[in-house]
C-alpha positions as CSV (number, residue, x, y, z in Angstrom):
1,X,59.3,-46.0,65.0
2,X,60.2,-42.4,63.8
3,X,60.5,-43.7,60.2
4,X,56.8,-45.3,60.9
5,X,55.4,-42.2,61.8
6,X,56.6,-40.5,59.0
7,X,55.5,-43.0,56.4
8,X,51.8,-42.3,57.9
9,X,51.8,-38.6,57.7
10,X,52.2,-39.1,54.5
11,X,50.0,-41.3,53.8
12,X,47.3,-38.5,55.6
13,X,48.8,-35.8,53.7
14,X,48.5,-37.3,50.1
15,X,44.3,-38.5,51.2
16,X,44.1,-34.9,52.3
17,X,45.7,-33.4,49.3
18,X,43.6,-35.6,47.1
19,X,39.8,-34.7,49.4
20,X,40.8,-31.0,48.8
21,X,41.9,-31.2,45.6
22,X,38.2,-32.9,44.6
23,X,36.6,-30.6,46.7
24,X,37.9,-27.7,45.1
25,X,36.9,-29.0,42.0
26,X,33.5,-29.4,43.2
27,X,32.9,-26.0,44.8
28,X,34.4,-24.5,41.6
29,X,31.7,-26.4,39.3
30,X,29.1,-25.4,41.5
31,X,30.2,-21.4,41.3
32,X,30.2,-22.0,37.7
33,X,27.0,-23.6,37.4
34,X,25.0,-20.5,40.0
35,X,26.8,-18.4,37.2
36,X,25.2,-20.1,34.6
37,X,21.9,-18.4,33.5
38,X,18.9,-20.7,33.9
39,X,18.3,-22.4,30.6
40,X,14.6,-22.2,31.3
41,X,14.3,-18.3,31.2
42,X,16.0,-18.3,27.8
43,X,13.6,-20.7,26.5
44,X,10.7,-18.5,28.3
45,X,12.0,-15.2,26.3
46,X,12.3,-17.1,22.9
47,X,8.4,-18.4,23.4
48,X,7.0,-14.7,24.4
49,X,9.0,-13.3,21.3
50,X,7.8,-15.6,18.9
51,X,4.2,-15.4,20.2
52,X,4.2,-11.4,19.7
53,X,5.6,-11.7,15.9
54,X,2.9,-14.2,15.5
55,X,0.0,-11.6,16.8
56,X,1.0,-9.2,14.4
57,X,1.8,-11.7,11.5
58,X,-2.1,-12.9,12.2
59,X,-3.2,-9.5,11.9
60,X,-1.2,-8.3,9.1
61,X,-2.5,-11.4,7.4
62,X,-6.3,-10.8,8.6
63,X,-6.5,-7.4,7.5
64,X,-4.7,-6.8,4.8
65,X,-7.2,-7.5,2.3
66,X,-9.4,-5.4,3.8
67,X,-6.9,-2.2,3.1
68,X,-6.7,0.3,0.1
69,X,-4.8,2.8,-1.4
70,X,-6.4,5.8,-2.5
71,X,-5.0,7.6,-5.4
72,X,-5.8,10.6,-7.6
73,X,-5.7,11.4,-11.5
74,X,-2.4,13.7,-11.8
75,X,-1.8,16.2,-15.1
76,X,1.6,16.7,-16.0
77,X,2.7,20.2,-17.2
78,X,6.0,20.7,-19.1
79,X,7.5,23.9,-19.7
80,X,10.5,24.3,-22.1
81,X,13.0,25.4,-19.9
82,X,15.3,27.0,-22.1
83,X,12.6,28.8,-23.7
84,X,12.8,32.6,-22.5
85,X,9.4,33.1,-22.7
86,X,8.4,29.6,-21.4
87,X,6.5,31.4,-18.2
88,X,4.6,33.2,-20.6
89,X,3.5,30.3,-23.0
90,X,0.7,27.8,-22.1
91,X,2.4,24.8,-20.6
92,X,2.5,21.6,-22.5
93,X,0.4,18.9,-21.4
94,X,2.2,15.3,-21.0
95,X,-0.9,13.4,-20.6
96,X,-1.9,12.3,-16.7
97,X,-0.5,10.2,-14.2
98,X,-1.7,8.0,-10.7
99,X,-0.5,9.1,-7.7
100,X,-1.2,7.4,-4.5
101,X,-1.9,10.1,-1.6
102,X,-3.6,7.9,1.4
103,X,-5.2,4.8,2.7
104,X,-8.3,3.2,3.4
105,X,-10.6,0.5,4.7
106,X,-13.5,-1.5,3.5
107,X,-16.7,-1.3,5.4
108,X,-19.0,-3.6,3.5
109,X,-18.4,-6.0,0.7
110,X,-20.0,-4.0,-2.3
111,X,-17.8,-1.2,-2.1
112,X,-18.5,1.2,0.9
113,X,-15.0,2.4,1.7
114,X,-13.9,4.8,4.9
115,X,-11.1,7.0,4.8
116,X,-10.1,10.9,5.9
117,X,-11.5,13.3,4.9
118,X,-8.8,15.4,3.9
119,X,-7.4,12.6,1.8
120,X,-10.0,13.5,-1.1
121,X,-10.6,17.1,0.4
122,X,-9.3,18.6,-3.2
123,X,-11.5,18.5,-6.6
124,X,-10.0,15.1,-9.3
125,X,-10.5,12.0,-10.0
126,X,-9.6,9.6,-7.6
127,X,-9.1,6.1,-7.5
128,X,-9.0,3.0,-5.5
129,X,-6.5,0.4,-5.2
130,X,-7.3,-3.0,-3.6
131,X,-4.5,-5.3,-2.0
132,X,-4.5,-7.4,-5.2
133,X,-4.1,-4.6,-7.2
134,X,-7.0,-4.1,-9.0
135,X,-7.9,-0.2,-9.4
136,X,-11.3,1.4,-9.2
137,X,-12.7,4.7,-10.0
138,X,-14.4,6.4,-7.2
139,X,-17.7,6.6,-8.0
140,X,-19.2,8.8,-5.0
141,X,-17.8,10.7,-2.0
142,X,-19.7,11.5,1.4
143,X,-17.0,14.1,3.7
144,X,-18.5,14.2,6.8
145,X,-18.7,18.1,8.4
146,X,-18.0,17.6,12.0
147,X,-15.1,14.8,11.8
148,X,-12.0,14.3,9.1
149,X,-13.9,11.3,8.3
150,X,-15.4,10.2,4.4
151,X,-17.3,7.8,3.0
152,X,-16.5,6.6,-0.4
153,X,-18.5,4.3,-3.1
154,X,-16.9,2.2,-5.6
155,X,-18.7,-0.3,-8.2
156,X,-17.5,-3.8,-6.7
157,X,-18.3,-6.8,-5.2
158,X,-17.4,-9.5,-2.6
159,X,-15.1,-7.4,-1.1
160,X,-13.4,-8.4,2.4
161,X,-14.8,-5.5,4.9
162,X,-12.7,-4.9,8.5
163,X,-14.0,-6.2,11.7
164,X,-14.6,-3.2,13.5
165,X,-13.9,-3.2,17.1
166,X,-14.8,-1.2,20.3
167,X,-13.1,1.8,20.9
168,X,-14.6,2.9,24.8
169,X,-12.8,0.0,26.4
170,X,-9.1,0.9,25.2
171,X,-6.0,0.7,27.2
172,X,-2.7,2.7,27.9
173,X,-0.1,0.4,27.0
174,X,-2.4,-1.9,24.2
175,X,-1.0,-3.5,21.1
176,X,-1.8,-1.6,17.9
177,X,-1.1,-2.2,14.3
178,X,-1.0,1.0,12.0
179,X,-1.9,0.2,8.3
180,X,-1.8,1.7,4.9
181,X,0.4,3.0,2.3
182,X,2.8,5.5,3.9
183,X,4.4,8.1,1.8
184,X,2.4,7.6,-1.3
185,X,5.0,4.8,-1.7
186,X,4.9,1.7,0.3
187,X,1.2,-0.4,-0.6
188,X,0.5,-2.8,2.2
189,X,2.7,-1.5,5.2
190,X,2.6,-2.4,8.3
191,X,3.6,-0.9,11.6
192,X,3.6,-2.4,15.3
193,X,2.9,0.0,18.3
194,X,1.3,0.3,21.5
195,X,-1.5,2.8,22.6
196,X,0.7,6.0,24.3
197,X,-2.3,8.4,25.1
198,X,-6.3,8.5,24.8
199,X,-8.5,11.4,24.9
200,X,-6.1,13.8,23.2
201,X,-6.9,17.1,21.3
202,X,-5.6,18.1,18.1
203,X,-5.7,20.8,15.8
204,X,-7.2,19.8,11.9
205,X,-9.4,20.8,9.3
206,X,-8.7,24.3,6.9
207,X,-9.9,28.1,8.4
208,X,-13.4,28.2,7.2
209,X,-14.6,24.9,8.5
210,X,-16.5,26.4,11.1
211,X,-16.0,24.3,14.7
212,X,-14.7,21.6,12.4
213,X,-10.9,22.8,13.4
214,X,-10.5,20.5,16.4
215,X,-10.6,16.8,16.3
216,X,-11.1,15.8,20.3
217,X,-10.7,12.3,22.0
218,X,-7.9,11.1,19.8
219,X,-6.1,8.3,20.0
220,X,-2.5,8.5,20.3
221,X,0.2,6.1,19.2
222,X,3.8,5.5,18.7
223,X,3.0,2.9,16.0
224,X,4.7,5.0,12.9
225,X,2.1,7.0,10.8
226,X,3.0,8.7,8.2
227,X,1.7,11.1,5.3
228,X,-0.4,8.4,3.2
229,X,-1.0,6.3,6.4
230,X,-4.3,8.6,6.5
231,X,-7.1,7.1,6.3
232,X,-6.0,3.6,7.2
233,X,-7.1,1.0,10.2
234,X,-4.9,1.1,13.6
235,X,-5.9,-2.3,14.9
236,X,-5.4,-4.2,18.2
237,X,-4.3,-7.5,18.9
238,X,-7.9,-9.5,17.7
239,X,-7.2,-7.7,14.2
240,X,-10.0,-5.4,15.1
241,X,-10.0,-1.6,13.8
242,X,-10.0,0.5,16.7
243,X,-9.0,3.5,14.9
244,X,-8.5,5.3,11.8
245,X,-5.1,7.3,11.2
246,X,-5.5,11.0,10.6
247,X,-2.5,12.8,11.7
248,X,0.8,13.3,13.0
249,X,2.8,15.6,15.5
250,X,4.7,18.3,13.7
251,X,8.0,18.2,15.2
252,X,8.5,15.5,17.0
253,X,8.9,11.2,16.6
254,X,6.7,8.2,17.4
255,X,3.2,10.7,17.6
256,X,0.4,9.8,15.6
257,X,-3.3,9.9,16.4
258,X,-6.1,8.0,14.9
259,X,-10.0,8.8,15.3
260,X,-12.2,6.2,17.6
261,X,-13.6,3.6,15.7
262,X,-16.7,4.2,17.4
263,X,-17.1,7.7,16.0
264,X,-16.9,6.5,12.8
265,X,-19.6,3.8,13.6
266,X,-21.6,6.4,14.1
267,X,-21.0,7.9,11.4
268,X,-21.7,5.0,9.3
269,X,-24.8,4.3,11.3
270,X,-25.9,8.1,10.1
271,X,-25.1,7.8,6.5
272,X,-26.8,4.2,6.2
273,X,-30.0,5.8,7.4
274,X,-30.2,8.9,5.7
275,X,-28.0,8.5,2.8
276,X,-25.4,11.3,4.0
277,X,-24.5,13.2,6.8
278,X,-26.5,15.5,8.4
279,X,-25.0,18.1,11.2
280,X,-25.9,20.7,13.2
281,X,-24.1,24.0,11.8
282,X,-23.1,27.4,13.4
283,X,-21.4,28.9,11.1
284,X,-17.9,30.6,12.9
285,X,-14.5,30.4,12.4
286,X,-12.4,30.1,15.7
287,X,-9.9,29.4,18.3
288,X,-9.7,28.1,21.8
289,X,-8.8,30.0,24.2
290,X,-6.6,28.2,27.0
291,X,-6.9,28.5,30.6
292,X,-3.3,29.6,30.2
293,X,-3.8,32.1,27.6
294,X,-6.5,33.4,29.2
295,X,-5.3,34.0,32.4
296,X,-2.1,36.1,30.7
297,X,-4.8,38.3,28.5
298,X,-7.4,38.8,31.4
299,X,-10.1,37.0,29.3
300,X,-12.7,34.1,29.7
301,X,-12.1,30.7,28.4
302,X,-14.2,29.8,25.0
303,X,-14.3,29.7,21.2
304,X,-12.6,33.3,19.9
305,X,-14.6,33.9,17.1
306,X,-12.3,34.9,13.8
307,X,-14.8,34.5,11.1
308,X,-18.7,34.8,10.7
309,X,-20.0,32.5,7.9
310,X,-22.3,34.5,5.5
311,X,-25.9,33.5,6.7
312,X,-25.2,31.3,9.1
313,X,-26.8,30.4,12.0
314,X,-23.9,32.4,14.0
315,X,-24.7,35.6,11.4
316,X,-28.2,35.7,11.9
317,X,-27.8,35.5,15.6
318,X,-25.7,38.5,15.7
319,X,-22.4,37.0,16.9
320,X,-19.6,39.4,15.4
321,X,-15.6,39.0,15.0
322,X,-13.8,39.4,18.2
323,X,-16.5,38.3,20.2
324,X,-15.9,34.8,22.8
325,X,-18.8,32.5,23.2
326,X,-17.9,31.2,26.2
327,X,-21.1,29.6,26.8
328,X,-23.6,27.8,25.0
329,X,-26.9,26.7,26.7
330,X,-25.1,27.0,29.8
331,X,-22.2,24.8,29.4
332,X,-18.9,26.6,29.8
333,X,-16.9,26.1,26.4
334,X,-13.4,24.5,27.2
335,X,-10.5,22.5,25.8
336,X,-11.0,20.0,28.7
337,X,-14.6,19.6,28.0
338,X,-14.0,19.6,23.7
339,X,-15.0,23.0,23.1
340,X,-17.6,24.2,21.1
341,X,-17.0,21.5,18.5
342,X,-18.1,18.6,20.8
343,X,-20.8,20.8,22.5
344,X,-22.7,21.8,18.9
345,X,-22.2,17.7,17.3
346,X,-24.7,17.2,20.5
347,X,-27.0,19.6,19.0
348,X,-29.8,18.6,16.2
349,X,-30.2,20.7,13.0
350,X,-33.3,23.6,13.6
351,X,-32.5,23.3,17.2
352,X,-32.4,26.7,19.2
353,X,-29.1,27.4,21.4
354,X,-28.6,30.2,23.7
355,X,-25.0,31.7,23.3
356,X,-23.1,33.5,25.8
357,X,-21.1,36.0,24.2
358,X,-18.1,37.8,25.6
359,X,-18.2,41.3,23.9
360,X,-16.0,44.5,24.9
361,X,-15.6,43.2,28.5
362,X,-19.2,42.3,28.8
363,X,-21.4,39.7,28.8
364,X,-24.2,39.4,25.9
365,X,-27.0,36.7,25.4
366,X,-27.6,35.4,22.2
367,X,-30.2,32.8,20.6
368,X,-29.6,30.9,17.2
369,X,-31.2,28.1,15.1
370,X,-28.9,26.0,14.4
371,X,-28.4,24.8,10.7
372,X,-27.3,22.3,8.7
373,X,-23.7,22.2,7.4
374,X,-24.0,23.3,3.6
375,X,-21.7,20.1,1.3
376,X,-18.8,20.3,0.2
């Protein structure tokens, strides 16, 4: 009987052994499996990568032969450098050269180009460069006073213009696409972004360019710009130009800014009425004073006046050199409100503005006609 009960305990033990060993087995496939990640997700992150790289392959491909280089008629000098009176001597010439210096996009299909301003700011003979490589003097160039913005005309046709888009509905965290020929270098680059900042102020433009010394309502980017990106298309997701590139932060990475596409509609909407650009002009050289700066000097915020244009509408007023306009037909002159830049393009040409000056720690009212900013 003893022998009997052994036999069956056993029996038990080996059934038991065999359950456990099975369950075990289970519960350890099932730990692996939780730690398994869901095959699903991965699939999930493939698809939303592939459908970003195919946004910006669609626009690269949509708007590429709508973007130019612009390049500019080089001389090249030699001097002899071993001889010792080389400096003295009258250089040789070694004939002329093309060098590419910024970007562009075309607006309509016989020719009318955009670019900056300050990409064919200098006196030569520039040139234009299509994405299939066929080059084209420039013909005609309209710089536009109040914005680092031009015009420029070449002799073509059936030309691929940009769609232009809507700049007043942007977004903080939108897809961009910078375009253009960075460095003087690279033809047809492209680089992918997002929209880091709207509404920004930047300093541009050369001394004597009157209020034209502060672009306002920037666009900013970390889509890489770089010198000979200017003048190119930023564009969002539809392959619409949203922007032009103008400029990047000295100092620092992943800063660019690109003027509204809507200011340059404007601008185009101007020049295809009247043939080229006519703006209200009044005739100072300046600087904004910050709240900051003026709470630390005991001054009013406005437009320090460095420099009174010969004539202008600013001379003939009687502003002088020193003085602050801190006021101009009531309107206080700040950097939050664009300063006097954006307060004078609201102006018309022969209209009359009263200033309020800022002179030896008093208040002076002044009165000018505005007038029309003299070409370039």
């Amino acid at each position: 009987m003893r022998k009997l009960i052994v036999f069956i305990a056993i029996i038990v033990g080996l059934f038991f052994l065999y359950g456990g060993v099975s369950s075990l087995q289970n519960v350890g496939k099932l730990f692996q499996k939780s730690l398994t990640p869901p095959q699903k997700q991965e699939q999930g992150e493939q698809v939303k990568l592939v459908e970003e790289e195919s946004v910006v392959i669609e626009i690269v491909e949509k708007v590429t032969p709508s973007v130019v280089t612009v390049g500019i008629e080089q001389r090249i000098l030699e001097f002899d450098p071993f001889d010792p009176f080389g400096s003295l001597r009258r250089p040789k010439d070694q004939g002329s050269r093309d060098q590419d210096i910024g970007s562009g996009f075309i607006v309509e299909s016989d020719g009318l180009i955009v670019t900056n301003k300050h990409v064919v700011s200098t006196k030569g003979k520039y040139k234009v460069i299509t994405s299939d490589g066929e080059k084209y003097d420039i013909v005609k160039i309209y710089r536009d006073p109040a914005n680092d913005i031009a015009i420029i005309k070449i002799n073509a046709a059936g030309l691929t213009p940009v769609e232009m888009g809507e700049s007043n509905n942007l977004k903080v965290g939108q897809l961009v696409v910078a375009m253009g020929t960075p460095l003087g270098e690279f033809r047809g680059s492209a680089t992918k972004g997002i929209i880091s900042g709207l509404g920004r102020g930047i300093e541009a433009g050369l001394p004597l360019e009157g209020f034209v010394e502060r672009l306002d309502n920037v666009i900013q980017t970390d889509a890489a710009i770089n010198p000979g990106n200017s003048g190119g298309p930023l564009v969002n997701s539809a392959g619409q130009v949203i922007g032009i590139n103008t400029a990047v932060a000295s100092g620092a990475e992943n800063i660019g800014f690109a003027i509204p596409i809507n200011v340059v509609k404007d601008a185009l909407a101007e020049f295809n009425k009247t043939g080229g650009f006519s703006r209200p002009y009044l005739g100072v050289s300046y600087r904004m004073i910050t709240r900051s700066l003026a709470i630390i000097n005991e001054i009013p915020q406005g437009a320090f006046v460095v420099e009174i244009i010969e004539d202008s509408a600013a001379d003939k007023a009687g502003v002088k050199e020193d003085d602050i306009i801190t006021k101009i037909d009531g309107e206080k002159l700040t950097d939050d409100n664009g300063g006097l830049a954006k307060i004078i393009s609201g102006k018309k040409v022969g209209q009359q503005v009263k200033l309020t000056v800022w002179r030896n720690e008093k208040e002076v009212e002044l009165t000018a006609t505005l007038g029309e900013t003299p070409e370039e």
